[in-house]
C-alpha positions as a LaTeX table, in Angstrom:
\begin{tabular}{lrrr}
\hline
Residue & $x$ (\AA) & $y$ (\AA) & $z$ (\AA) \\
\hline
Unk1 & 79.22 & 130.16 & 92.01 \\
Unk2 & 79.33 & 130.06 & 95.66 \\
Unk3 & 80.93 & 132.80 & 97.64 \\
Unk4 & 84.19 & 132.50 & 100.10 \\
Unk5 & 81.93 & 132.11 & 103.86 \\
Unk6 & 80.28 & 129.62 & 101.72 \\
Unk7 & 83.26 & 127.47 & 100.66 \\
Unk8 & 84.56 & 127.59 & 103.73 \\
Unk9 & 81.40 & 126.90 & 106.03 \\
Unk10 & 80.91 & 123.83 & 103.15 \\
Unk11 & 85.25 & 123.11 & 103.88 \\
Unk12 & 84.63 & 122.90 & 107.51 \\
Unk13 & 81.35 & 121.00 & 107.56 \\
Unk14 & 83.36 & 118.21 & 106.52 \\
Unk15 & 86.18 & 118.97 & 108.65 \\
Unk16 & 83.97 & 118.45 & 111.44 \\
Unk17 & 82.91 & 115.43 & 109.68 \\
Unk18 & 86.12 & 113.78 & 109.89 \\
Unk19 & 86.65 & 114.73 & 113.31 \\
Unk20 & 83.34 & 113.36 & 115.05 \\
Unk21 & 83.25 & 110.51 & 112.83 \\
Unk22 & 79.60 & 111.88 & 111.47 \\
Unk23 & 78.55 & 112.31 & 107.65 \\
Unk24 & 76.86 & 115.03 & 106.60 \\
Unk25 & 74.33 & 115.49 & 104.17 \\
Unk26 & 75.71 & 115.80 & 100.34 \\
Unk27 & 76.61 & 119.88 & 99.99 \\
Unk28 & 74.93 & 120.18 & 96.37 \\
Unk29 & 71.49 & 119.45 & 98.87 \\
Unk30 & 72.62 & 122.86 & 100.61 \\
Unk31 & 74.12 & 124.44 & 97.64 \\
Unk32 & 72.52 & 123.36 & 94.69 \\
Unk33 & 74.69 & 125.68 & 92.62 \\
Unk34 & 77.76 & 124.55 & 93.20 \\
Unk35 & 80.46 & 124.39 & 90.11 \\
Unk36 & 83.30 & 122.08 & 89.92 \\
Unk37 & 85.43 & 124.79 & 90.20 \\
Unk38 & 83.23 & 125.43 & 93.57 \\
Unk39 & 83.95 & 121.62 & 94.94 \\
Unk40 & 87.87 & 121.90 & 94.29 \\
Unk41 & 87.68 & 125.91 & 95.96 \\
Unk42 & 86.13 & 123.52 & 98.83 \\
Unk43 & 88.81 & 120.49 & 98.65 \\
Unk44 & 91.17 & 122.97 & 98.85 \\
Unk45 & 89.74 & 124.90 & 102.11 \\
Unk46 & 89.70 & 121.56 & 103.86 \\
Unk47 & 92.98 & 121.08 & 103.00 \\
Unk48 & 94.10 & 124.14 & 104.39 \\
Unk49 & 92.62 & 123.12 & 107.71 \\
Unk50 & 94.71 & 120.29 & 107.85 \\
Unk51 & 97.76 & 121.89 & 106.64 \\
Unk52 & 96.78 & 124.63 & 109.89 \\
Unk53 & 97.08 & 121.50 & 111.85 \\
Unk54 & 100.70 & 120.74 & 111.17 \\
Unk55 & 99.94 & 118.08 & 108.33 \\
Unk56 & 101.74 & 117.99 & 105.28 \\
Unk57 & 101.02 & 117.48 & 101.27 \\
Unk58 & 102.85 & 114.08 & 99.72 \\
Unk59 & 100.92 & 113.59 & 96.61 \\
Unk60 & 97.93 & 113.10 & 94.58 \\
Unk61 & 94.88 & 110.70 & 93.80 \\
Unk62 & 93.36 & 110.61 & 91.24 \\
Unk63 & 89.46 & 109.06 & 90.48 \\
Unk64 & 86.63 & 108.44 & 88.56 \\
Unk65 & 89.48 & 107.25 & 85.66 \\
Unk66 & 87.61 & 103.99 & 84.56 \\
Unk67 & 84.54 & 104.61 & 82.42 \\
Unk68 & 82.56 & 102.85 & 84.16 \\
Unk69 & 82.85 & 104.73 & 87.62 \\
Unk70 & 82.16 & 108.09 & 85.40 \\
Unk71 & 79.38 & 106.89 & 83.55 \\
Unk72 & 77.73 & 105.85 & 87.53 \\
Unk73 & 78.71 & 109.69 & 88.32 \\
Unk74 & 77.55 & 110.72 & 84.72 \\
Unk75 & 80.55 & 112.71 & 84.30 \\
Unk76 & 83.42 & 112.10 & 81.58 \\
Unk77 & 86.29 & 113.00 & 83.37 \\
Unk78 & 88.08 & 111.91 & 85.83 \\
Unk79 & 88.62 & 113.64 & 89.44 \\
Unk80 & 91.67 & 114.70 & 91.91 \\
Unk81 & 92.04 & 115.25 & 95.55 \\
Unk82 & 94.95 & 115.59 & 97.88 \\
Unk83 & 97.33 & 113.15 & 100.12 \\
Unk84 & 98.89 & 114.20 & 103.03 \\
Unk85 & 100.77 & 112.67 & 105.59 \\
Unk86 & 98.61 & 111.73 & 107.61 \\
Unk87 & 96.80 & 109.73 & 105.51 \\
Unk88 & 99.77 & 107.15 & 104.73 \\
Unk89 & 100.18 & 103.59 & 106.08 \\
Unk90 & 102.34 & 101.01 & 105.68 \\
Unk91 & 102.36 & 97.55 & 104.53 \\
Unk92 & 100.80 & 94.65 & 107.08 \\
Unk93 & 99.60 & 97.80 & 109.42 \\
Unk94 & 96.02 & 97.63 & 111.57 \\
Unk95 & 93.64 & 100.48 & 110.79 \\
Unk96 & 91.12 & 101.08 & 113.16 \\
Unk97 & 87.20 & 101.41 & 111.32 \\
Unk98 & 85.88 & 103.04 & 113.09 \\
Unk99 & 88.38 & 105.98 & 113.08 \\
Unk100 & 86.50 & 106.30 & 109.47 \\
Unk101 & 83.22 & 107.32 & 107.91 \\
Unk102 & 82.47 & 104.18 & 105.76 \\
Unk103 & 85.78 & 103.33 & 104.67 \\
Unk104 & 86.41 & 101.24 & 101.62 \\
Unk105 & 89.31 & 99.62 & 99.80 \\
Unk106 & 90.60 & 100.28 & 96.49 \\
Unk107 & 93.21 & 98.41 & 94.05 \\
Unk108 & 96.14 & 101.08 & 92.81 \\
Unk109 & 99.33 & 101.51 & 91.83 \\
Unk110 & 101.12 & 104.62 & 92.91 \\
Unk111 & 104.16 & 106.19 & 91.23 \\
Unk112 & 106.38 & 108.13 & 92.93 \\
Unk113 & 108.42 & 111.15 & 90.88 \\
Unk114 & 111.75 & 111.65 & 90.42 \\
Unk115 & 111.75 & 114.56 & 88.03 \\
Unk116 & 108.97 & 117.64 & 87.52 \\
Unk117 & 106.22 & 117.02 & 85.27 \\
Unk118 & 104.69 & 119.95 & 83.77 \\
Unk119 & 102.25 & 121.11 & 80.50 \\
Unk120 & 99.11 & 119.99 & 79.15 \\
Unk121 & 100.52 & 118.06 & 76.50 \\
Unk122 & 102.66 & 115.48 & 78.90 \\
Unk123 & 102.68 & 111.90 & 76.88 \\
Unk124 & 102.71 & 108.25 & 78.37 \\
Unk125 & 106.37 & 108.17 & 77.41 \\
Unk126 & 107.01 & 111.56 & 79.63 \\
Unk127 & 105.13 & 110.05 & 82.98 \\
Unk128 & 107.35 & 106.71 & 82.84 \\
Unk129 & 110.77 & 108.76 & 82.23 \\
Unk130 & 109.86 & 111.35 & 85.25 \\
Unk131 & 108.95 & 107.99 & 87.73 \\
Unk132 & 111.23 & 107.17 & 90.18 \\
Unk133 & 109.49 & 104.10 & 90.87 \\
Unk134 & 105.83 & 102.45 & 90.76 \\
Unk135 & 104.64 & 101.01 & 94.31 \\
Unk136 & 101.71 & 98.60 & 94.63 \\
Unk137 & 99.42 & 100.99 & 97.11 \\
Unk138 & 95.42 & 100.22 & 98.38 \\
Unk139 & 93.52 & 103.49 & 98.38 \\
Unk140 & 91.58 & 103.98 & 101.98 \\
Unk141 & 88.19 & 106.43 & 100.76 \\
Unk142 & 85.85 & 107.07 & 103.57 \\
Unk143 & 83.42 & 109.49 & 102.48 \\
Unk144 & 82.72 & 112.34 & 104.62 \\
Unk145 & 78.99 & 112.82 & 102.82 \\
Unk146 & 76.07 & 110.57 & 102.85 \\
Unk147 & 76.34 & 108.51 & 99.40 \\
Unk148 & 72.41 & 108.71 & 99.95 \\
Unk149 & 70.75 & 111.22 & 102.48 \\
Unk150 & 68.94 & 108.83 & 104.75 \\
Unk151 & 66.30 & 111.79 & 105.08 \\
Unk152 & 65.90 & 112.39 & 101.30 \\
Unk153 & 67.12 & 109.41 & 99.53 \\
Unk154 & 69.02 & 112.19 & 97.50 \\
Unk155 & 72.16 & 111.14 & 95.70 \\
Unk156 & 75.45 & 112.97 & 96.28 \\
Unk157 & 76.56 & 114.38 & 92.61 \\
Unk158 & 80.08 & 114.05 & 91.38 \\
Unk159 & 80.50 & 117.56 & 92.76 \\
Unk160 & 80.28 & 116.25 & 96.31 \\
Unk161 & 82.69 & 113.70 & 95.86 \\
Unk162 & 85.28 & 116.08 & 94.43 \\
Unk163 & 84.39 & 118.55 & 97.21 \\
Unk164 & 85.22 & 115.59 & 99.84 \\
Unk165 & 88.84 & 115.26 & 98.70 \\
Unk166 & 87.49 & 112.94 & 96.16 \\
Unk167 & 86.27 & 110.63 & 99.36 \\
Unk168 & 90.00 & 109.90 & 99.82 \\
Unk169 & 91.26 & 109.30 & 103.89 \\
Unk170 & 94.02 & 107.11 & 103.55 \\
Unk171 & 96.62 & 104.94 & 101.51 \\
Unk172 & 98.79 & 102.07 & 102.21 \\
Unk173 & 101.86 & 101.75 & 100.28 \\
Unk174 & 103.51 & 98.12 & 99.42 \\
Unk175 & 107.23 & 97.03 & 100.33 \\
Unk176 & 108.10 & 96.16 & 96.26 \\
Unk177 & 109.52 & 99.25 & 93.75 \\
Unk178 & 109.55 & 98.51 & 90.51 \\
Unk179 & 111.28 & 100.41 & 87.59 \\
Unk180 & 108.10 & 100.99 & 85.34 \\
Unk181 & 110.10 & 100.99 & 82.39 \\
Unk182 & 110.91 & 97.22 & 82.78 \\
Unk183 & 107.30 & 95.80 & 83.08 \\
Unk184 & 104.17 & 96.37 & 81.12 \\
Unk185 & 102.53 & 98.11 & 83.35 \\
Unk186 & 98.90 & 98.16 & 81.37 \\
Unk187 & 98.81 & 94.11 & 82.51 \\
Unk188 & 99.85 & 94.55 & 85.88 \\
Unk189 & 97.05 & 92.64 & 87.98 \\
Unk190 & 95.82 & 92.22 & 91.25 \\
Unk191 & 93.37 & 89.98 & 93.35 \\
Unk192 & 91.95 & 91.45 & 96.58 \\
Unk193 & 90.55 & 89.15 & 99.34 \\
Unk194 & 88.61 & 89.48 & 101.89 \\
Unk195 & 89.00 & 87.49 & 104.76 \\
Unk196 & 90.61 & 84.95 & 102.21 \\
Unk197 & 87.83 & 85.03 & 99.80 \\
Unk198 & 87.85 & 86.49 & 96.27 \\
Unk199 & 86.35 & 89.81 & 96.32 \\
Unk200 & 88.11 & 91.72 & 93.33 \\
Unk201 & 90.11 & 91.25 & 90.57 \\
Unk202 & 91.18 & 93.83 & 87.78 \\
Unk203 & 94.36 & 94.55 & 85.54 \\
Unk204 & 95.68 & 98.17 & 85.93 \\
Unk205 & 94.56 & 98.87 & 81.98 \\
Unk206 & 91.37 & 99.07 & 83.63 \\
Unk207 & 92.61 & 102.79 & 84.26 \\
Unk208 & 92.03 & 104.45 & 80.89 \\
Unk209 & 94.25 & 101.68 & 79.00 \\
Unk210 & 97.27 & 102.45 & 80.63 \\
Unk211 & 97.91 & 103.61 & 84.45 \\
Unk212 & 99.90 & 106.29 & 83.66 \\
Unk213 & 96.98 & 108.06 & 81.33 \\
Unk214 & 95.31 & 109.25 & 84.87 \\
Unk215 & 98.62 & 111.58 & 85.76 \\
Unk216 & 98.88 & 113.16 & 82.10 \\
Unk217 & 95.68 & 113.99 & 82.76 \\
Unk218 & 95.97 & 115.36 & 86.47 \\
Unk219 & 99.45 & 117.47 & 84.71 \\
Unk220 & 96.95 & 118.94 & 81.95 \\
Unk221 & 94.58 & 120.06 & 84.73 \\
Unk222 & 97.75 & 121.37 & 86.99 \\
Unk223 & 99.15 & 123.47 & 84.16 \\
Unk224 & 95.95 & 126.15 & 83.29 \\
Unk225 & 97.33 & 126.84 & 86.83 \\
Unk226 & 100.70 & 126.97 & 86.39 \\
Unk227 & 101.55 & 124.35 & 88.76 \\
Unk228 & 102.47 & 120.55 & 88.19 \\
Unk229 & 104.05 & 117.55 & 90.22 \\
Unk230 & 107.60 & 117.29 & 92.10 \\
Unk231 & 110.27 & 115.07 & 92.73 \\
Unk232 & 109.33 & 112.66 & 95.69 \\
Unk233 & 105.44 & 113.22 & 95.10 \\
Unk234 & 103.45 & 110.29 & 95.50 \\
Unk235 & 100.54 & 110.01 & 93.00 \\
Unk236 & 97.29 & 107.38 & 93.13 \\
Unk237 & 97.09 & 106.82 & 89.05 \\
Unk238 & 93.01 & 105.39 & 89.86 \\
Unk239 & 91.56 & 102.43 & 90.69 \\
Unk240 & 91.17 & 99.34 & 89.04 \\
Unk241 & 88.55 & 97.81 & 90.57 \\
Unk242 & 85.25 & 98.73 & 92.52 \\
Unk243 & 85.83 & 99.89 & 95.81 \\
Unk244 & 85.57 & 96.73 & 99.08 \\
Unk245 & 84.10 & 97.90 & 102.52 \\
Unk246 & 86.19 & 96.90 & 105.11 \\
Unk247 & 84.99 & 96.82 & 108.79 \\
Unk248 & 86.06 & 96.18 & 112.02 \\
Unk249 & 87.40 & 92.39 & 112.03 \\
Unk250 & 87.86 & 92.28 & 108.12 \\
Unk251 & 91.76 & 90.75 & 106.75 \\
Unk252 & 92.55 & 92.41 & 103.65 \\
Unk253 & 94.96 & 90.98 & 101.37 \\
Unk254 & 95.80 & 92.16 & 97.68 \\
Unk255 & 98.37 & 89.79 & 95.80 \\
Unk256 & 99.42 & 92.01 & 93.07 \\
Unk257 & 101.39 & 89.11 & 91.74 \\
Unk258 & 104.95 & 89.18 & 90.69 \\
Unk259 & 104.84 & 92.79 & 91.94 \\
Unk260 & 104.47 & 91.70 & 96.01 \\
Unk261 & 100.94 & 91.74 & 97.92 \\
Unk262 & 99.85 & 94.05 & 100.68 \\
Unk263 & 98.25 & 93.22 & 103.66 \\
Unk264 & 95.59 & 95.06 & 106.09 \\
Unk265 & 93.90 & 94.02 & 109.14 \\
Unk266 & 90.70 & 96.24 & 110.35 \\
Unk267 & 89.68 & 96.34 & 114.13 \\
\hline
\end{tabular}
């Protein structure tokens, strides 16, 4: 267990991160005995920094929901970290690269609440009836730590990720709502191009058979602390597909279909 200087020297070291536009090396290489209970104490540190800056929490992501993303982090369940205001953009909008520390594009849908969801036991059913609406969204990660130290060819661990907000920087929200009680939301699809060529495809059962599966779970994890989500909260229910690096000069387009397409340019 690492002590309180230490989750907050680890909190800023990726503050600083952010800010210069520089990763750092993975934290478990500085502190190899970090928990996961460690790596959120740390999310949630950085997150206070930002708060201290005048930003503001909307909502939720959550990762590492498909199994094949948590077999690659050899882990078997998924992850959370934070959205704030900042980190919202809207459809058709220009996002600048290199404002980000390898940023990369993931396939979503976001759901946005209407009514509090609460308890370790919350169903399918329960998530659909407390949704005000489900958004098509693209998930902006940018990882603040190396994926691979380029001095030790070590491999961050799934506690780094968590640690780093769960490598989330950004999302951008589409113009469609949709009532999710009047589509099947397990064969909602999406193709992503990249500068007009295929680059991803997925369907959003991809996401533990059903979208909505990744915010029971995030409510189960809330409740041991007595918290859960609120009306107006936006939540990332996990990505469908693998993530797309996007660099200055890229044209993003996901066509989610009957539910609308979103569209991102990168300079």
């Amino acid at each position: 267990m690492l002590d309180s200087v230490a989750i907050q020297a680890a909190a800023n070291d990726l503050y600083e991160a952010e800010r210069t536009r520089q990763q750092i090396r993975p934290l478990t290489l500085s502190y190899p005995e970090m928990t996961m209970d460690d790596a959120y104490a740390v999310q949630r540190a950085w997150v206070d920094r930002k708060l201290a800056d005048g930003d503001q929490i909307t909502g939720y992501k959550i990762g590492l929901t498909s199994r094949a993303m948590q077999s690659a982090m050899n882990i078997t369940t998924p992850d959370f970290g934070i959205l704030l205001r900042s980190m919202c953009f809207g459809n058709n909008c220009t996002i600048v690269a290199g404002e980000f520390c390898d940023p990369r594009i993931e396939v979503e849908l976001g759901f946005v609440m209407k009514k509090p969801l609460f308890g370790e036991e919350v169903t399918i059913e329960q998530v659909i009836d407390a949704t005000d609406y489900v958004v098509p969204a693209l998930e902006l990660i940018a990882a603040r730590s190396f994926r691979t130290d380029p001095e030790t060819g070590y491999t961050r661990k799934v506690f780094d990720t968590i640690a780093d907000n769960a490598a989330n920087a950004g999302y951008i929200v589409g113009d469609a709502q949709f009532d999710p009680s009047a589509i099947d939301l397990r064969w909602s699809g999406a193709i992503l191009y990249l500068n007009d060529e295929v680059e991803e495809t997925g369907l959003a059962a991809g996401v533990q058979d059903h979208p909505a599966k990744g915010i029971c779970w995030v409510c189960k994890r809330f409740a041991q602390h007595g918290i859960g989500l609120e009306p107006g909260q936006f939540v990332l229910s996990g990505s469908f597909t693998r993530p797309v690096m996007a660099t200055a000069g890229d044209r993003m387009r996901c066509d989610y279909g009957p539910l609308g397409e979103i569209n991102v340019n990168f300079t």
